[in-house]
N, C-alpha and C positions, 0 to 999 in steps of 0.2 A: 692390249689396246691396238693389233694390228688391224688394217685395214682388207679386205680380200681381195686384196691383185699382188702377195708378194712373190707369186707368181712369175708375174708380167716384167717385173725388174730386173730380171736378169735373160729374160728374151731381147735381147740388142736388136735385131731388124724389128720387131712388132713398138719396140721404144721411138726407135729412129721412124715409122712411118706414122705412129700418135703423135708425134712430136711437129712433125710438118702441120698433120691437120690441126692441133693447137694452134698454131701460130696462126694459119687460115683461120682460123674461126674467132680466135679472140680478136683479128683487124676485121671481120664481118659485125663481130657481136658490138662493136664499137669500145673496145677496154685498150685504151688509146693514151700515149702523153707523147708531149712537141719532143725535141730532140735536145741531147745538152749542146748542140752545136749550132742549133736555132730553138732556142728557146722561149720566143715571141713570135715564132711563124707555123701556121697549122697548115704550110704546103709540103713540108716534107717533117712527118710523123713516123713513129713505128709504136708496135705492143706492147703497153706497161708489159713489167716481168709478172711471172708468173707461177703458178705450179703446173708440170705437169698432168700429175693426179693430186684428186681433194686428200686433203690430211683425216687421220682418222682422230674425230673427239670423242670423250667420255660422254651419254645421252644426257647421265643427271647431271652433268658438272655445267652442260651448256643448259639445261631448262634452271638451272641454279642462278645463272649467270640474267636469265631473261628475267626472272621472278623476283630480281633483286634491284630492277636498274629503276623500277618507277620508285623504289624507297632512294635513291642514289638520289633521281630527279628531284626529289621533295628536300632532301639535306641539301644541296648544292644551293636551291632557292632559298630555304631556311638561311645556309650561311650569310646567302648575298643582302638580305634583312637585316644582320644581327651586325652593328655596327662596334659595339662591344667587343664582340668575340674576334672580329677582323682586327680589330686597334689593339688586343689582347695579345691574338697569337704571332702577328708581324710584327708587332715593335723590335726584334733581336735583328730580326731581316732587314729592315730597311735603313739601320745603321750601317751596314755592311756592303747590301747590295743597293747597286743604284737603279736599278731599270725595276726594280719591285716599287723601290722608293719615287720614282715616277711616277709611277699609275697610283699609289696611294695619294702624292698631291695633290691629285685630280679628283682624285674619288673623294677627298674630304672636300677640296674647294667647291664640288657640284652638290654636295650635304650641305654646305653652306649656303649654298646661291639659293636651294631648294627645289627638287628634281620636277622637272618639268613633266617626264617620261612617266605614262601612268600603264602601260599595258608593257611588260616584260616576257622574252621567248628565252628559253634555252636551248641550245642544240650541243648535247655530251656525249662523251665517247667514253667509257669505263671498260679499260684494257685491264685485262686478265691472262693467267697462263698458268698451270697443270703441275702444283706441284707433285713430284714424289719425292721427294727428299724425306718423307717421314713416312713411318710403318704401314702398314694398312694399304689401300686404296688412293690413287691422287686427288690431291683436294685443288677447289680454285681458290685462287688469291689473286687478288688485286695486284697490280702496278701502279696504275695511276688511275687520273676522272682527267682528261681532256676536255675544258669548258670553252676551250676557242680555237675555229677554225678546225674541228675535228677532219678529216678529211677520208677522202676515199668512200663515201656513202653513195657515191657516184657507181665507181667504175666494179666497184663491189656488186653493184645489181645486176652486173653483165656479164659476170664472170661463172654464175652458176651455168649455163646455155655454154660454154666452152669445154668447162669439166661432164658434161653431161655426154658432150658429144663423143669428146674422147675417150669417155668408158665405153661406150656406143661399140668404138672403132679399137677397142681391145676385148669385146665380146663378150660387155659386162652391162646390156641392157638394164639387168632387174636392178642391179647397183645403181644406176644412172636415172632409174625411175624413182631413187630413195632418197635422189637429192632435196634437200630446202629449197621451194622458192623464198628468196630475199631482194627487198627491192625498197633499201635505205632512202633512195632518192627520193623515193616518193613519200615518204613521211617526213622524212625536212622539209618538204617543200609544205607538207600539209601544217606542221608548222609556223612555217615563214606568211603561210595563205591566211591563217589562222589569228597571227599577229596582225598583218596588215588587214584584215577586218575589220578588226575590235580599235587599229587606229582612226577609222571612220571618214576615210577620203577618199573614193574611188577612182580620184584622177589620179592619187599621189603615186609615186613607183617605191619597187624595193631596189635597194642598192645594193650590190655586193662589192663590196671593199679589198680591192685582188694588190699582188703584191704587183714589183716593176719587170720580174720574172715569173712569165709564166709557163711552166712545163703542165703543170698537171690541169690544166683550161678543162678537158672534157669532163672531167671528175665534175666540174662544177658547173659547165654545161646542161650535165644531167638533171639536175636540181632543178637549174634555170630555167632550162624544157618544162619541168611539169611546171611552172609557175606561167610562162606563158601560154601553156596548157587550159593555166585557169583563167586566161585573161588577165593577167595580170604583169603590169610592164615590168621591165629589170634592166635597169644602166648596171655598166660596170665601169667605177671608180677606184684610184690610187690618192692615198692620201695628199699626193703633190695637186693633185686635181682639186679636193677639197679645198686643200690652201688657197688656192689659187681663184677659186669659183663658188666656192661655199658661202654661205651666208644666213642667219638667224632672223624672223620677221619679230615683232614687240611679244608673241607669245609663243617665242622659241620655236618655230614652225621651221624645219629644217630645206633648204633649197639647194638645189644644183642646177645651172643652165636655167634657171628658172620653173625646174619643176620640182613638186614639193614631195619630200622623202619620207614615207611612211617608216619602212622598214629596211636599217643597215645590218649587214650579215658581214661580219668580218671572215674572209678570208687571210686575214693578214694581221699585222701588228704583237707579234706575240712574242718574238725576239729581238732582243736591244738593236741588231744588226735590222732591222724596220724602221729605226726612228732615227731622225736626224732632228734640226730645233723647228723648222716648220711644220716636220709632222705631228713632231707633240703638242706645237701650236693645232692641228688638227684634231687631233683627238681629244683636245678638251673643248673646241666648238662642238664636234660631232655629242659630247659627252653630255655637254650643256644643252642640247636640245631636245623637243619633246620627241622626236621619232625615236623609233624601240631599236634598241640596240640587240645585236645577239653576238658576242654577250656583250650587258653592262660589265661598266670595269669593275664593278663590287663581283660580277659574276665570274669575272677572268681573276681576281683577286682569289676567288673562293677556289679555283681551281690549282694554285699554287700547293709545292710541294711540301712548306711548313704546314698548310691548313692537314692537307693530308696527315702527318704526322703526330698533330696537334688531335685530330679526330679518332684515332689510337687509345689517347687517354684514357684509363678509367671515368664515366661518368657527363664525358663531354656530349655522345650523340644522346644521350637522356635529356640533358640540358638543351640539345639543339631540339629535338623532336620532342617533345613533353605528352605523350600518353599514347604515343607508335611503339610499343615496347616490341612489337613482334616486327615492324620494320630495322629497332633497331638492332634487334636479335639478326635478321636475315645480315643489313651490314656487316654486322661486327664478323660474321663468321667467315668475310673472304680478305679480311685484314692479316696478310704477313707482320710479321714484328715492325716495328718501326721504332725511334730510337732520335731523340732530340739532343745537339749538339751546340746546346746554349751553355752561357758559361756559369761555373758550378760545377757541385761534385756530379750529378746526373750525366751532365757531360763527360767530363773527364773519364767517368766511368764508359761510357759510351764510345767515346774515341779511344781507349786502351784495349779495348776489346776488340774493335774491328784493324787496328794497328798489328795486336797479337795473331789475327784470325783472317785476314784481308780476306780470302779467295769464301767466304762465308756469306758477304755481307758488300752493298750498294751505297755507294757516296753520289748524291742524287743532290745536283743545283736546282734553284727557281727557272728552270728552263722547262720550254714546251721544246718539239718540232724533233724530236730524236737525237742521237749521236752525242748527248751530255753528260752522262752518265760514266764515273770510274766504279773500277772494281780491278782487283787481284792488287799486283804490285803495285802499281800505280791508283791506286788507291790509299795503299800506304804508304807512299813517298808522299802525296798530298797531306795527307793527315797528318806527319810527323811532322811535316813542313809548317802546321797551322795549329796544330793543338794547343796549345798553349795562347793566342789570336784569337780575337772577337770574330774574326773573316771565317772562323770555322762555323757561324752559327748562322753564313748561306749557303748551308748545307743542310740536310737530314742524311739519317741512317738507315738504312734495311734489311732486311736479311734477304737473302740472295735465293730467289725462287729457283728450283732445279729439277724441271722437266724433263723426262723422257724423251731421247732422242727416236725419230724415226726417218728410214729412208726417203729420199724423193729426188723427182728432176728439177732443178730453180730454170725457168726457160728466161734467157733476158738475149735483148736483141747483141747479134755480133760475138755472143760466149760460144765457146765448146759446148756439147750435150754432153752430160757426164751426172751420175748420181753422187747425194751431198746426205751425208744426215744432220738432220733437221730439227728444229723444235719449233711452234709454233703460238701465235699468241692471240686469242680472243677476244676481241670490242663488239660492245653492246652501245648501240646509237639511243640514246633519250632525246624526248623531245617534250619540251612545256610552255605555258603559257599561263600567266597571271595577270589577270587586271584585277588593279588594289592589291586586296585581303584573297581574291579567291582564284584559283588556281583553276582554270577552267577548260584544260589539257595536261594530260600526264601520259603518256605515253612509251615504250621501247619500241625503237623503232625499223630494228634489223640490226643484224649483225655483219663485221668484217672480221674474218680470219687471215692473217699475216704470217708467213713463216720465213725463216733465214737458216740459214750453216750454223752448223752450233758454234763454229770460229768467230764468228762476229756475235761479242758481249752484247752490243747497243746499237739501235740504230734502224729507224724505219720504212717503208716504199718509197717516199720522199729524197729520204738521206743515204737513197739506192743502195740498201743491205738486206729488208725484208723485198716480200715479193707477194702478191695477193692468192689467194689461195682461197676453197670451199669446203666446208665442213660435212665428213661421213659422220654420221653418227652413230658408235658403236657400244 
């Protein structure tokens, strides 16, 4: 599954002079974030990290990957419906954990009040990655479905025009004409365009809901660009701002500053480290009104790591999709093991095993955002520590996906150039939209390839371990 420039890796001057014009051309092409030493100022920037060369993927594993995401889109919205199955598979979680247990009070208190909100958007990210751990050929398997604040859709569309150039500039034109166009931004945004239609206010704006740090601003600049592209306005708000200025009219008509808000887009709120008690005061006005959320919290609910492992079961995505048998055929076939650590024998069995077996298998919390995830030892120091503990059951279990390492350069501002071997991991962008009963966008809507050091188990561009990268397709 090599790539053809392995060549070129071990030519040092032809590396060292790709490596300048990379950095030129990813600050031209605009693939950009603030700095961790001003990270609210976009006067002094440098170049998200990078690959030097595109990684090489499997053709069918990635047309696998694209063929499967609009059946992802449709279970993810099924979930966010099925009020049953949420209240079914979190009950264990939200004993244990609190910040799950948050957003479900909400989410009930807003079923109660009666949702205001009739036109729903998703914007998800179904990360993937190569196994070969078993015989034959690598297969994909899932990680996870990212149903909030996926990121990087942005700066992913600018990245192709950098890889391109630098195979150029290592004498590998026909390679560089085989690249993907990919251009995520612009299908969120069609999306977000596509929600705030169907909410039927032409004055009203979308919002983007950004955290009180922001390094990755351009990423989501991009997005913003096409939307005022369409004519279409875009504040950006922090939930302290909501607090502060928000306000509900008698038919939940959502305001800010006095202008009324069609469509909120969370960038933010996805880790307990978001909320303090005014925020969560905010996010159940925001939740309680009729402008379309992305996601609703049934939708950021559905995206949790119990659901996932919950949807594993024999019999469940039958029950979620009722007569998609070939969608749920496509699903089922990029699910790694999964492995519930509720209390009972199942569990028990479940945590003995990965205690016996640690470096096999992923101790995975209700968390988004990267860098949460154990494995090896410290995975089973956790587990012996809780096995026997209801606290075990905000957990799930995995089996440890194990890619094929391949050489490459990680370029990040201020590092040594030096080659790393790599492994890399595949997201597929969905994007929907439902008013009522019908579902009236489905879409994939580009993809991001990430890759990192095979040293670092977890952890993604954000969480400054992976690095954005563009897919050969071999």
């Amino acid at each position: 599954m090599a790539a053809p420039w392995e060549d070129v890796l071990r030519d040092g001057a032809a590396i060292r002079e790709a490596a300048a014009v990379a950095v030129d051309a990813a600050l031209l092409q605009g693939v950009l974030m603030r700095t961790e030493g001003q990270p609210n100022a976009s006067d002094v920037v440098n170049f998200a990290p990078f690959t030097l060369l595109p990684s090489a993927v499997p053709s069918a594993l990635f047309e696998q990957a694209y063929a499967v995401q609009q059946d992802f889109n449709m279970l993810v919205d099924a979930i966010s419906q099925n009020k049953e199955f949420l209240e079914h598979t979190l009950a264990s979680t939200i004993k244990v954990d609190d910040f799950t247990a948050r957003l479900f009070r909400i989410y009930t208190q807003v079923l109660e009040e009666g949702l205001a909100q009739s036109v729903f958007l998703g914007i998800n990210r179904s990360d993937y990655m190569f196994d070969s751990g078993v015989e034959g050929p690598p297969a994909l398997k899932q990680i996870e479905i990212n149903t909030i604040a996926a990121s990087f859709g942005g700066l992913t569309s600018r990245t192709v025009a950098v890889h391109g150039q630098v195979l150029k500039v290592l004498g590998k034109p026909q390679e560089a004409s085989r690249l993907l166009p990919n251009n995520p931004s612009k299908g969120l945004a069609l999306g977000i365009a596509k929600a705030w239609e169907l909410y039927g206010s032409p004055s009203a704006v979308v919002m983007f809901l950004v955290e009180e740090v922001q390094r990755n601003i351009f990423d989501q600049r991009c997005v913003e660009n096409e939307l005022w592209n369409r004519d279409i306005r875009v504040i950006r708000k922090r939930f302290r701002d909501v607090f502060e200025k928000g306000s509900l009219d008698e038919a939940r008509r959502l305001y800010m500053d006095g202008q009324e808000v069609a469509v909120v887009y969370y960038r933010e709120g996805y880790v307990p480290s978001n909320y303090n008690e005014q925020n969560w005061e905010a996010r159940l006005l925001l939740e309680r009104s009729r402008a379309v959320k992305c996601p609703d919290i049934a939708t950021q609910l559905a995206g949790t790591k119990k659901v996932q492992q919950e949807l594993s079961r024999p019999g469940t995505l039958e029950r979620l999709l009722p007569g998609h048998a070939e969608a749920v055929r496509r699903i089922r076939a990029t699910f790694a093991g999964l492995y519930s650590l509720d209390m009972g024998a199942d569990g028990d069995k479940a945590a003995a095993m990965a205690i016996a077996d640690p470096d096999c298998f992923v101790l995975k919390p209700q968390r988004e955002g990267g860098g949460n995830n154990l494995y090896g030892e410290e995975l089973r120091q956790v587990l012996e520590k809780i096995r026997d503990s209801p606290q075990r059951t905000s957990y799930i279990l995995m089996d440890k996906i194990k890619p094929r390492p391949a050489m490459n350069y990680l370029l990040r501002a201020h590092s040594p150039l030096q080659v790393s071997e790599c492994i890399s991991e595949l997201g597929i962008f969905g994007v929907y939209v439902r008013r009522g009963s019908e579902l009236v966008l489905n879409e994939a809507a580009g993809h991001l390839l990430r890759t990192k050091a095979v040293e670092h188990a977890d952890g993604g561009v954000a969480a400054g371990v992976a690095v954005l990268d563009t897919p050969y397709l071999v």
